[in-house]
DSSP file (Angstrom, degrees, kcal/mol; ACC not computed):
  #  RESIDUE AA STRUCTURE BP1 BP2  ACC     N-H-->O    O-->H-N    N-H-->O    O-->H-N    TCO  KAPPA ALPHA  PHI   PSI    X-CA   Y-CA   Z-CA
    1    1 A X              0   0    0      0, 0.0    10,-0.3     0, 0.0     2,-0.1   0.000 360.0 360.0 360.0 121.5   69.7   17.6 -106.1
    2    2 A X  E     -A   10   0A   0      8,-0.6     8,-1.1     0, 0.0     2,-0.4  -0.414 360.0-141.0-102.7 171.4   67.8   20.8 -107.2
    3    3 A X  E     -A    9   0A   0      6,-0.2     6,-0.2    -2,-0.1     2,-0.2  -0.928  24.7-122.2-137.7 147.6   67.7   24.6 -105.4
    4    4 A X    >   -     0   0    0      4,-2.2     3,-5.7    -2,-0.4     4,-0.1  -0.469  47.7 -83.2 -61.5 148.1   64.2   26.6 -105.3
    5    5 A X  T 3  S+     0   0    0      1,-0.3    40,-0.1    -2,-0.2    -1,-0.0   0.823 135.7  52.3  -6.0 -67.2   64.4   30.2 -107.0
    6    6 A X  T 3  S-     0   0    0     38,-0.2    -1,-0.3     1,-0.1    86,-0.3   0.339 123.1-101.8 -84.1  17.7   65.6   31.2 -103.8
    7    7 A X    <   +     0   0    0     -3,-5.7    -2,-0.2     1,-0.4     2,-0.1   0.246  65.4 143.8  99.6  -1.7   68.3   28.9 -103.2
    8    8 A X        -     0   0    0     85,-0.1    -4,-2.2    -4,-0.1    -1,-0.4  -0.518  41.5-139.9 -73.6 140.0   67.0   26.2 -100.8
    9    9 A X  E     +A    3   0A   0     -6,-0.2     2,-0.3    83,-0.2    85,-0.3  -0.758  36.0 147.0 -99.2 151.1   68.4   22.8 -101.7
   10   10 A X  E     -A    2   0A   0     -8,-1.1    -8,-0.6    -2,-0.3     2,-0.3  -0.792  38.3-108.6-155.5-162.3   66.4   19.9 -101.5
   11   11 A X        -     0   0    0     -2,-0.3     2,-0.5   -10,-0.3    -2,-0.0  -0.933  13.3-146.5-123.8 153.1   66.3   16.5 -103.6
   12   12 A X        +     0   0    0     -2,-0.3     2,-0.3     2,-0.0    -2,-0.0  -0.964  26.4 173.4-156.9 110.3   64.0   15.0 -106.1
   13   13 A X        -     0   0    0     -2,-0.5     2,-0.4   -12,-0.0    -2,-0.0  -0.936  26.4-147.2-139.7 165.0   63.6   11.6 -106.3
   14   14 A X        -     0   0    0     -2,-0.3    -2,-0.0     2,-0.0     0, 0.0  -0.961  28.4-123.1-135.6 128.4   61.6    8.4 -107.9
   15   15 A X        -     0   0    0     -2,-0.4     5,-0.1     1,-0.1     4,-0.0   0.089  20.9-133.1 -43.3 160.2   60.7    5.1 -106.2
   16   16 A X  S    S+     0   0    0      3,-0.1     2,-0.3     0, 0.0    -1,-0.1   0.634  90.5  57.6 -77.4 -23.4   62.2    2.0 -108.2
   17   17 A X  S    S-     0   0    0      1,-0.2     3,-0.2     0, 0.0    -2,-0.1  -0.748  83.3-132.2-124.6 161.4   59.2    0.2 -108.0
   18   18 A X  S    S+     0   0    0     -2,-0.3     2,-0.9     1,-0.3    -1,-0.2   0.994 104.3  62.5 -76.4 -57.6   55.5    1.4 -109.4
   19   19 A X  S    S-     0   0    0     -3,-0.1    -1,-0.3    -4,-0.0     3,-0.1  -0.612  79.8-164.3-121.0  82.9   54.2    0.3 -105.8
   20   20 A X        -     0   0    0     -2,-0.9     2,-0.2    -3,-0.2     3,-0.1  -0.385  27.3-108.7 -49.7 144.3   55.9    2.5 -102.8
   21   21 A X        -     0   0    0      1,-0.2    -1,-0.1    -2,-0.1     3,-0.1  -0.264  48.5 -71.5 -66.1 138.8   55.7    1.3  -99.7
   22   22 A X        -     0   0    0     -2,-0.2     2,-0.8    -3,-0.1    -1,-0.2   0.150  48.6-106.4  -3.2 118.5   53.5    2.8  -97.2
   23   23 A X        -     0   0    0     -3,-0.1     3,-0.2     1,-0.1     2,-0.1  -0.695  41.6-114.0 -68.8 106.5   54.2    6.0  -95.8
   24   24 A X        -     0   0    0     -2,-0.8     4,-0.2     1,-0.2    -1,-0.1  -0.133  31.2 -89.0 -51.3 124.5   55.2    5.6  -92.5
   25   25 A X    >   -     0   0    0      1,-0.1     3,-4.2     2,-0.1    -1,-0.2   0.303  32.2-140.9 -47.6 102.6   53.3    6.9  -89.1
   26   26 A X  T 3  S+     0   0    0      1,-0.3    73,-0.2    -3,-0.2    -1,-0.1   0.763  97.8  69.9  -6.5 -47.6   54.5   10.5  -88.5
   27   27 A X  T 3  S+     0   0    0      5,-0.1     2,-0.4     2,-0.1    -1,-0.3   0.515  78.1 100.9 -71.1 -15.8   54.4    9.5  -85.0
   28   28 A X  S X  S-     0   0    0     -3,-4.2     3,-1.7    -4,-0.2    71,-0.2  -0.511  77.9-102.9 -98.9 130.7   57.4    7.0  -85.0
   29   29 A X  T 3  S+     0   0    0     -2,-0.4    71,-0.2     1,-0.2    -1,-0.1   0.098 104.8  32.4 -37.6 116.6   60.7    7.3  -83.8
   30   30 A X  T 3  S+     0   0    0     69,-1.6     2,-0.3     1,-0.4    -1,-0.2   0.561  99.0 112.9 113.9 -17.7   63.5    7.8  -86.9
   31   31 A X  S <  S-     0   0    0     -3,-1.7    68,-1.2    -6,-0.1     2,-1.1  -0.745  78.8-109.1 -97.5 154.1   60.9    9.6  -89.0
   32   32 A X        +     0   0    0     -2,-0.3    66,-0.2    66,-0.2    65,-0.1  -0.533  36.5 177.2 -89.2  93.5   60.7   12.8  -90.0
   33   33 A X        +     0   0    0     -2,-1.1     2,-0.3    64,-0.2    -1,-0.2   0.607  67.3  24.5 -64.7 -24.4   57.7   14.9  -88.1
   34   34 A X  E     -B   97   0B   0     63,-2.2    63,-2.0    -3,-0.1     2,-0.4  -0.997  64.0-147.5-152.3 164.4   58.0   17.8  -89.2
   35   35 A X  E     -Bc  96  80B   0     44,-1.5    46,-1.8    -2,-0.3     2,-0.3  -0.834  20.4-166.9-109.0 133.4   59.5   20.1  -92.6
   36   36 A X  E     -Bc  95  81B   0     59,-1.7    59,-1.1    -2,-0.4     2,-0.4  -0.975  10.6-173.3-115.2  99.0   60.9   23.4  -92.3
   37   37 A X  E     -Bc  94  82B   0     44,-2.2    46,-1.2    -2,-0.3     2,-0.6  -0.935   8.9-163.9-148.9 124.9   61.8   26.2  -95.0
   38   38 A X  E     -Bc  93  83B   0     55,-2.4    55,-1.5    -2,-0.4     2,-0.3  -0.935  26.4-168.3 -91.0 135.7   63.7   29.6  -94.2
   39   39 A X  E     - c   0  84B   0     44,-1.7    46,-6.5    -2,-0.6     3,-0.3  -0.894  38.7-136.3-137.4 143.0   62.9   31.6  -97.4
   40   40 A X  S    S+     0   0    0      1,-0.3     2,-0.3    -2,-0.3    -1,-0.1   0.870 110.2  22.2 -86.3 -18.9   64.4   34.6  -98.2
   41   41 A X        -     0   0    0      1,-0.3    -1,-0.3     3,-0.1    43,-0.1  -0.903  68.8-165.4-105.1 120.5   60.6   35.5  -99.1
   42   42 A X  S >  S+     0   0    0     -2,-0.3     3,-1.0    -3,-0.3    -1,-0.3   0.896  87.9  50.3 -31.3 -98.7   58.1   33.3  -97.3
   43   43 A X  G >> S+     0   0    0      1,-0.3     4,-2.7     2,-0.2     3,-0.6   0.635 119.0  44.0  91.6 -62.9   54.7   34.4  -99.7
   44   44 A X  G 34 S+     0   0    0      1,-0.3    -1,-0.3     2,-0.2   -38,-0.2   0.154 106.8  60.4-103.7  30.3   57.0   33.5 -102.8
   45   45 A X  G <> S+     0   0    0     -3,-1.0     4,-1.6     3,-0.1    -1,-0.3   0.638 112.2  32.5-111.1 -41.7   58.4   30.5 -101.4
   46   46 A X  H <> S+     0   0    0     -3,-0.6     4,-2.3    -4,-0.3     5,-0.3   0.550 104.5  66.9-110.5  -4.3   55.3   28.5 -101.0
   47   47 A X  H >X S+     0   0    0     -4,-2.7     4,-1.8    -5,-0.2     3,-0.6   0.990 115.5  39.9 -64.0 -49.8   53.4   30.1 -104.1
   48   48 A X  H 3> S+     0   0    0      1,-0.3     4,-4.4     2,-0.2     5,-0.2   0.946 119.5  44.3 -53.0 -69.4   56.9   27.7 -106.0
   49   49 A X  H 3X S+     0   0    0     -4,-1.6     4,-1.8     1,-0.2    -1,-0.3   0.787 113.6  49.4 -57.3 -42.6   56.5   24.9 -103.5
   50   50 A X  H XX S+     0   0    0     -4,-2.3     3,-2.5    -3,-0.6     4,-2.1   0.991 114.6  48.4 -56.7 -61.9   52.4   25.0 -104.0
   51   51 A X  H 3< S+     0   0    0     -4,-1.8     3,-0.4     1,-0.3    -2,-0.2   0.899 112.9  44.4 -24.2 -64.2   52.9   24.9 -107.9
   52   52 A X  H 3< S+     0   0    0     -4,-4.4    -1,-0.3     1,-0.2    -2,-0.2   0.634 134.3   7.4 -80.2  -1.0   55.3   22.1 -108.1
   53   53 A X  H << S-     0   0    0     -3,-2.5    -1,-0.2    -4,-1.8    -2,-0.2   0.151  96.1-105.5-153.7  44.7   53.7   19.6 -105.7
   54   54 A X     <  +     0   0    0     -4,-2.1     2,-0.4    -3,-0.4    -4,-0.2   0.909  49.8 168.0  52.7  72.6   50.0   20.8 -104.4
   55   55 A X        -     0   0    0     -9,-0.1     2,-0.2    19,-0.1    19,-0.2  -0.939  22.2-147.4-125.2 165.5   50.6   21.7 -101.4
   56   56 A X        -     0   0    0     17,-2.2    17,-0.4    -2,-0.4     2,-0.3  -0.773  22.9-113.9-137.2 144.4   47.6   23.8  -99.3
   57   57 A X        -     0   0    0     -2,-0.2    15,-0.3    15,-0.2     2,-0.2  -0.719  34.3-171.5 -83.2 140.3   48.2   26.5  -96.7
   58   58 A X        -     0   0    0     13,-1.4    -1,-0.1     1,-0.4    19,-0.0   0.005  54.3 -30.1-103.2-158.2   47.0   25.3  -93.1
   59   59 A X        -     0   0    0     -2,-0.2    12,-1.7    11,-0.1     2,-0.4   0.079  61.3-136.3 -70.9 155.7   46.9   27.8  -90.3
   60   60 A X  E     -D   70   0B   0     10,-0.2     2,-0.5    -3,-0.1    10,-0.2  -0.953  12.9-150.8-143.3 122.8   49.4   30.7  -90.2
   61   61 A X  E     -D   69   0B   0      8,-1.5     8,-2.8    -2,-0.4     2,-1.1  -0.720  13.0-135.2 -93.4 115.4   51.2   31.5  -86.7
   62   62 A X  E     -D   68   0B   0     -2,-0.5     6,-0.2     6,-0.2     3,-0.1  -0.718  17.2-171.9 -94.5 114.1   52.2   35.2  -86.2
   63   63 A X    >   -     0   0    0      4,-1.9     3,-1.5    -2,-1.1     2,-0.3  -0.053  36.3-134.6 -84.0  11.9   55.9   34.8  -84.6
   64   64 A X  T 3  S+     0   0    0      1,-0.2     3,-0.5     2,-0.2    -1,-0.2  -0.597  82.9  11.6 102.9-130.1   55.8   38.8  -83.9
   65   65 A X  T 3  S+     0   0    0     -2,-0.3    -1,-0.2     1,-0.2    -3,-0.0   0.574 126.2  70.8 -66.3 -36.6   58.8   40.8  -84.9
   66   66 A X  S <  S-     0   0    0     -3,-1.5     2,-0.3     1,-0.2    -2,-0.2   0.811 103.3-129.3 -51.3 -45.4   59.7   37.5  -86.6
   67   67 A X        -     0   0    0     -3,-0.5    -4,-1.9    16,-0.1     2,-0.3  -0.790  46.8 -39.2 122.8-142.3   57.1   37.8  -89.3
   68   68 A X  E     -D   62   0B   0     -2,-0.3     2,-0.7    -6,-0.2    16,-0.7  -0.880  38.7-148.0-125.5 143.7   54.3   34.6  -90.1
   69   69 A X  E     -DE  61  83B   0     -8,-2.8    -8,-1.5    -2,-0.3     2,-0.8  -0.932  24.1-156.6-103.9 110.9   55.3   30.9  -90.1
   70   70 A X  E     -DE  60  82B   0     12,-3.1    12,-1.1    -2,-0.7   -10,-0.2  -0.767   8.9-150.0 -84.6  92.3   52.9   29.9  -92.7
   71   71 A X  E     - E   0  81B   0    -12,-1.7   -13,-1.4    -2,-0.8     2,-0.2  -0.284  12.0-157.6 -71.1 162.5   52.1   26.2  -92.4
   72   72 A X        -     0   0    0      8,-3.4     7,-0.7   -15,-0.3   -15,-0.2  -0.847  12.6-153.1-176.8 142.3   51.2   23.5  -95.0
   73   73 A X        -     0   0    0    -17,-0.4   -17,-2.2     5,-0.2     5,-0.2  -0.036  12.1-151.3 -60.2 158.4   49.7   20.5  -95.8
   74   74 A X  S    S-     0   0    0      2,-0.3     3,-0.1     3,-0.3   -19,-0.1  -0.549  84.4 -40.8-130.7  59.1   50.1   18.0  -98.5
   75   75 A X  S    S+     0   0    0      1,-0.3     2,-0.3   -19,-0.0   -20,-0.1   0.738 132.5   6.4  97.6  20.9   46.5   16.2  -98.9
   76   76 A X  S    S+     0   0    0    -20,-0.1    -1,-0.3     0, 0.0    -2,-0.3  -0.934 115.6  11.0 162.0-162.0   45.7   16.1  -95.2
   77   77 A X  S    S-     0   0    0     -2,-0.3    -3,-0.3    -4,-0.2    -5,-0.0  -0.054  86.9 -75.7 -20.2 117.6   47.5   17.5  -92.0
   78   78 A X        -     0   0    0     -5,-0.2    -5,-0.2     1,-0.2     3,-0.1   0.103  38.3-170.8 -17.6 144.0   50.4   20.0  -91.8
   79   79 A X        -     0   0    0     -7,-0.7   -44,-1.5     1,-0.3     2,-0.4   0.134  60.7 -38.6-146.7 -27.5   53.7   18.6  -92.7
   80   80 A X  E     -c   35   0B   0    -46,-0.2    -8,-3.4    -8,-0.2     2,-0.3  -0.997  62.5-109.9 172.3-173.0   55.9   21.3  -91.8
   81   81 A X  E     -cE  36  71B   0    -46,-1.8   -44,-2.2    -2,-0.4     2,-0.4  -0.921  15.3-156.0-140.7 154.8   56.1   25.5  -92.0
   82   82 A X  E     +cE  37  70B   0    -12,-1.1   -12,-3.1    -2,-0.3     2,-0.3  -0.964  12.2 173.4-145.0 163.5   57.9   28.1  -93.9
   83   83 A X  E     -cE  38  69B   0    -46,-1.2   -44,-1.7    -2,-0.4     2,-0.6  -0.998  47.5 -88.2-155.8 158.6   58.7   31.5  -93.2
   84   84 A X  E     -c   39   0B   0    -16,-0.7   -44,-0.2    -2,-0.3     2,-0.1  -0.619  61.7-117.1 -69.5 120.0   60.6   34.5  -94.6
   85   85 A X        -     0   0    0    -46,-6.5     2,-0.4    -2,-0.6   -47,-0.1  -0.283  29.9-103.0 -65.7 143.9   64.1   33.7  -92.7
   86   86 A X    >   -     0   0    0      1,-0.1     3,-5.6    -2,-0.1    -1,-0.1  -0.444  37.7-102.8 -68.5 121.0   65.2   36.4  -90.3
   87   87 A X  T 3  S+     0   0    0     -2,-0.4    -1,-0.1     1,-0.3    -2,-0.1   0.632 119.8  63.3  -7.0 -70.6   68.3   38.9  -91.7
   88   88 A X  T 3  S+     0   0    0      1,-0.1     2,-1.4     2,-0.0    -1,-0.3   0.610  78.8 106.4 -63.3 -19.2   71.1   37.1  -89.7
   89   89 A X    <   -     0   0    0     -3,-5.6    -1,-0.1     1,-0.2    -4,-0.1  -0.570  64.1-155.9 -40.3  67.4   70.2   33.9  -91.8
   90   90 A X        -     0   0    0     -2,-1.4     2,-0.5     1,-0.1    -1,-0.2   0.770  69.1  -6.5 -39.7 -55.3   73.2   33.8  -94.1
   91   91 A X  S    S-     0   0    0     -3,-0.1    -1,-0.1     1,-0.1   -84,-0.1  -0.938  83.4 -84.3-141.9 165.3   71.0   31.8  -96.8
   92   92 A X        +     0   0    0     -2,-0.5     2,-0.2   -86,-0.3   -53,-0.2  -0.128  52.4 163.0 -51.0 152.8   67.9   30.2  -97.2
   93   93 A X  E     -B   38   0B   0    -55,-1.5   -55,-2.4   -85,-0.1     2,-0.4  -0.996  36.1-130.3-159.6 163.2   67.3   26.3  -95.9
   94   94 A X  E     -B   37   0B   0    -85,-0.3     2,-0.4    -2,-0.2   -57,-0.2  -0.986  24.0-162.0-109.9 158.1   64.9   23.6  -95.0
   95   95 A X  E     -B   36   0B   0    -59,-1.1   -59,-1.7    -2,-0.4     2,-0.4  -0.727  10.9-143.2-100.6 161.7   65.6   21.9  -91.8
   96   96 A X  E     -B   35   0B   0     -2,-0.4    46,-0.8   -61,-0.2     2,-0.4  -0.979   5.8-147.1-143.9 111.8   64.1   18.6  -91.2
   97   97 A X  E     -Bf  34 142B   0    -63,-2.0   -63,-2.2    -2,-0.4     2,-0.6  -0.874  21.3-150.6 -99.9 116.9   62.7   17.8  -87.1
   98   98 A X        -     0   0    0     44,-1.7    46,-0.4    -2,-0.4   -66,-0.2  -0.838  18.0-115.6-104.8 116.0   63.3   13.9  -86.8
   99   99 A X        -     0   0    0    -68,-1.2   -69,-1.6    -2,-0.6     2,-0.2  -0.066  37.9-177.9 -39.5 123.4   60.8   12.3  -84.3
  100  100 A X        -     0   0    0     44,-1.5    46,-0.3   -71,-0.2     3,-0.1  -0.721  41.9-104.4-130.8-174.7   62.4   10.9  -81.3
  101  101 A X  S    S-     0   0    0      1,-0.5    46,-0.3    -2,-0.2     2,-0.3   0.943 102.1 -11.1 -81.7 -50.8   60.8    8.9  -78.0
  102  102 A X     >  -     0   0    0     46,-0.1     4,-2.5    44,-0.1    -1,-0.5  -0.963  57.4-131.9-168.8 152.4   61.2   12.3  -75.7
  103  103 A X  H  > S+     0   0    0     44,-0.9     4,-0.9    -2,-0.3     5,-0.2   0.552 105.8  55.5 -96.1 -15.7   62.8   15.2  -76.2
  104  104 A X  H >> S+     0   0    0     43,-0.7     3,-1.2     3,-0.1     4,-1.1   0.957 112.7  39.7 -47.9 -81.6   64.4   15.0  -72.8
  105  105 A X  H 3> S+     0   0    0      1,-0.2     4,-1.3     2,-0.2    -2,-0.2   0.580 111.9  55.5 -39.5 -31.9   66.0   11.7  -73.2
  106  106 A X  H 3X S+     0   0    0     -4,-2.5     4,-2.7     2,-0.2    -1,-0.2   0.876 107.9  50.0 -68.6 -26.4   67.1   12.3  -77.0
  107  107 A X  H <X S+     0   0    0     -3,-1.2     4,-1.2    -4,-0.9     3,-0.5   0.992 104.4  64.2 -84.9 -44.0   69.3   15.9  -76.0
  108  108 A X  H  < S+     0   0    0     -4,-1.1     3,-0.3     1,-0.3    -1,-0.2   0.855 114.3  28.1 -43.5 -46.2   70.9   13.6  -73.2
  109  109 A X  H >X S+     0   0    0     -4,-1.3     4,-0.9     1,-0.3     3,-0.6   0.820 112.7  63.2 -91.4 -18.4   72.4   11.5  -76.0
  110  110 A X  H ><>S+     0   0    0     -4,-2.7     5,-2.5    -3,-0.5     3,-1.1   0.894 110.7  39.5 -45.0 -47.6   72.6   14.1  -78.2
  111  111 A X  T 3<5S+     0   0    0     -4,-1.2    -1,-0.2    -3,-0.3    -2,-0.2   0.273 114.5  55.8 -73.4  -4.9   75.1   15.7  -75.6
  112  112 A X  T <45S+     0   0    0     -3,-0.6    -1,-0.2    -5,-0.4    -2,-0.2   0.417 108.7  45.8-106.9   3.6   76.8   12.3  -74.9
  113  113 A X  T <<5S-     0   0    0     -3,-1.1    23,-0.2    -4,-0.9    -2,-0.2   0.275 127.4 -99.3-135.8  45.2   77.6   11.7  -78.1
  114  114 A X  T   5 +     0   0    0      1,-0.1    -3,-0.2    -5,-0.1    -4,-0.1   0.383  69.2 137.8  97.6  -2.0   78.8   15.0  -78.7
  115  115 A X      < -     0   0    0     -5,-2.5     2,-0.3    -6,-0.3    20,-0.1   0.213  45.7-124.0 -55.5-179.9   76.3   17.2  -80.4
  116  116 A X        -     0   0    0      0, 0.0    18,-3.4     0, 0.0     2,-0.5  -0.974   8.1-139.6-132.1 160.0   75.4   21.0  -79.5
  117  117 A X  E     +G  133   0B   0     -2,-0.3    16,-0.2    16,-0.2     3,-0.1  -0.905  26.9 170.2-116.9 134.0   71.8   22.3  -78.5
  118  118 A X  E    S+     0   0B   0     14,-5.5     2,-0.5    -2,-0.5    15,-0.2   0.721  70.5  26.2-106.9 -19.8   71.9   25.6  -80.4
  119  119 A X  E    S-G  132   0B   0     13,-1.9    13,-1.7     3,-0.0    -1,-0.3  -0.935  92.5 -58.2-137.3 118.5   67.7   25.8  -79.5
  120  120 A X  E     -G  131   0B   0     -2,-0.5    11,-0.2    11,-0.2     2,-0.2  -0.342  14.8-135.9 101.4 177.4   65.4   24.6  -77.0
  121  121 A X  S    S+     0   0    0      9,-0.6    10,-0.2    -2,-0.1     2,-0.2   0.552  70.1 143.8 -27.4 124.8   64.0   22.3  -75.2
  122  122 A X        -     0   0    0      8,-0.8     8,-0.3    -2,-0.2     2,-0.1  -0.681  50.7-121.3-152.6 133.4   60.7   24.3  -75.8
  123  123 A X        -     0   0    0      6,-0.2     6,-0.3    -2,-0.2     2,-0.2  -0.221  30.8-174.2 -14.9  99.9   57.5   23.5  -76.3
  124  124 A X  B >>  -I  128   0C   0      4,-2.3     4,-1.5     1,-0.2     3,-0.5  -0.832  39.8 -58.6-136.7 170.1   55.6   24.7  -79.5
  125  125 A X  T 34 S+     0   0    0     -2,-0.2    -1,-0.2     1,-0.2     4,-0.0   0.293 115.1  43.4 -77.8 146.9   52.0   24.6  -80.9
  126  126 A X  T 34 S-     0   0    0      1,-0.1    -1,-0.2    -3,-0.1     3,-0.1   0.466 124.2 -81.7  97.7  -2.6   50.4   21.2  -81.3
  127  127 A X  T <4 S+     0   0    0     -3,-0.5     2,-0.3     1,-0.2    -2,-0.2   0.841  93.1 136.4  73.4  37.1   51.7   19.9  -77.8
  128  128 A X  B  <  -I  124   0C   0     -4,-1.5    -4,-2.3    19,-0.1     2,-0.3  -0.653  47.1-143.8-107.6 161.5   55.2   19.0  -79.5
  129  129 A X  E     - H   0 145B   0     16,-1.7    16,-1.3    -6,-0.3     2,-0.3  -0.874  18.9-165.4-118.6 151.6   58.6   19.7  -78.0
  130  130 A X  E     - H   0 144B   0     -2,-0.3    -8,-0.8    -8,-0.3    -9,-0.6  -0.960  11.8-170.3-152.3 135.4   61.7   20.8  -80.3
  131  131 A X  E     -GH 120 143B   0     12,-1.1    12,-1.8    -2,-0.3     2,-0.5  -0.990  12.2-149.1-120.6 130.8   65.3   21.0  -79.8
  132  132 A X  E     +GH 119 142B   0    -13,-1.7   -14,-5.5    -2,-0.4   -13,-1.9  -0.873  34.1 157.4 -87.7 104.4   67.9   22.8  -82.4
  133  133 A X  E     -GH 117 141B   0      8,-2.2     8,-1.0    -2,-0.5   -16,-0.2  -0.724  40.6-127.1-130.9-159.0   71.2   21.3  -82.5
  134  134 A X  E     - H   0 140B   0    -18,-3.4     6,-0.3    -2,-0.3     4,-0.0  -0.577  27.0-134.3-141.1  89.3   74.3   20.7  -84.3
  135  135 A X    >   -     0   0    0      4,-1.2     3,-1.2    -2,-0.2   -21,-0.1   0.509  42.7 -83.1 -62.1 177.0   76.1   17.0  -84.9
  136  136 A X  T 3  S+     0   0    0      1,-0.2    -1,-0.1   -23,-0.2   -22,-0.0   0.614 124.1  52.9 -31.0 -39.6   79.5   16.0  -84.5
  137  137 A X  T 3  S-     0   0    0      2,-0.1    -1,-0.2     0, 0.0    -2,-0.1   0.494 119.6-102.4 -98.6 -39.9   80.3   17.4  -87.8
  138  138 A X  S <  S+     0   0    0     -3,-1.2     2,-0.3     1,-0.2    -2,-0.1   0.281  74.0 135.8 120.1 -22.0   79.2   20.0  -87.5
  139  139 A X        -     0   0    0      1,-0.1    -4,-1.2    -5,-0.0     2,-0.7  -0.465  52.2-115.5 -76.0 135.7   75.5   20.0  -89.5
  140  140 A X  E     + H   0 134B   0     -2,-0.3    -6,-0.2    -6,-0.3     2,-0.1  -0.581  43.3 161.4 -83.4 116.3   72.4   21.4  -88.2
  141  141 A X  E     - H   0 133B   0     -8,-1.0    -8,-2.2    -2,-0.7     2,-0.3  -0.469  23.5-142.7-142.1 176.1   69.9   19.0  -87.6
  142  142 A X  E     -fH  97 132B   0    -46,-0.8   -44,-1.7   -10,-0.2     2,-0.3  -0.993   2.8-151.0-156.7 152.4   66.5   19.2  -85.2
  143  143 A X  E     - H   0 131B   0    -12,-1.8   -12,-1.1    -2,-0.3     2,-0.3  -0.844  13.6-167.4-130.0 151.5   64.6   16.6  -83.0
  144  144 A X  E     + H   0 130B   0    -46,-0.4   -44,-1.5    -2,-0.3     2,-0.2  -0.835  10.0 167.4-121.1 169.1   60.8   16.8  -82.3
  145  145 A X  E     - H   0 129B   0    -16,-1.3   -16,-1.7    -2,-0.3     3,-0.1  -0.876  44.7-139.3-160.9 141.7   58.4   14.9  -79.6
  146  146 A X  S    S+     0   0    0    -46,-0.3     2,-0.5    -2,-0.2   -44,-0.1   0.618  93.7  62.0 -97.0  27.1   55.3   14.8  -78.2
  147  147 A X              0   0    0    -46,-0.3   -44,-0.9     1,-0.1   -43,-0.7  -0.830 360.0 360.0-135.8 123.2   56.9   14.1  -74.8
  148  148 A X              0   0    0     -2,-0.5    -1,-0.1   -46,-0.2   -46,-0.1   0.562 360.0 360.0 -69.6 360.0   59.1   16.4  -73.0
């Protein structure tokens, strides 16, 4: 387990075997759809992140008052977004949006088996749905779909 410059933790790993399996379809329940990064600078967050694994700016969304959620790619399609985290952000993080069937049905059991929805249901670019919550436990975790 490593932190970026600016304190985001993340982990660093190597397969066992020379021949990884497959990557698994974005699309599938249980996987992780989408990557996330609060940076305490956004611009000097992904110059690190490009360096140390080739990753390519995609499209950049202006959130407003918020500032720009800069997406990027890793050899093909957007994989997730970073942004300079908003002031009330105690520290930098990434969150990680795990692909569920529908975003209805996943906050039902999310709320039956005791979670909190701190964000959401809402719709967001790419015809995906996202909900923000918070497990049993107490950890902050995030669900994606593309069906509400």
């Amino acid at each position: 387990m490593v932190a970026d410059p600016q304190g985001a933790a993340f982990n660093l790993f190597k397969p066992l075997s020379d021949m990884p399996p497959p990557p698994a379809d974005p699309a599938t329940p249980g996987t992780i759809g989408w990557h996330e990064l609060m940076a305490s600078n956004g611009e000097k967050a992904f110059a690190f992140y490009a360096e140390l694994f080739g990753w390519t700016k995609d499209e950049a969304l202006d959130m407003g008052a918020m500032g720009r959620y800069q997406l990027f790619a890793a050899g093909g399609s957007a994989i997730g977004g970073m942004m300079t985290k908003p002031a009330a952000m105690p520290t930098p993080f990434w969150n990680y949006y795990f692909r569920v069937d529908a975003i209805g049905a996943a906050l039902e059991r999310l709320k039956k088996e005791g979670g909190q929805v701190i964000n959401g249901p809402m719709e967001v670019p790419g015809d995906d749905w996202i909900v923000q919550g918070i497990d049993p436990q107490g950890a902050m975790f995030s669900l994606v779909s593309h069906k509400a």
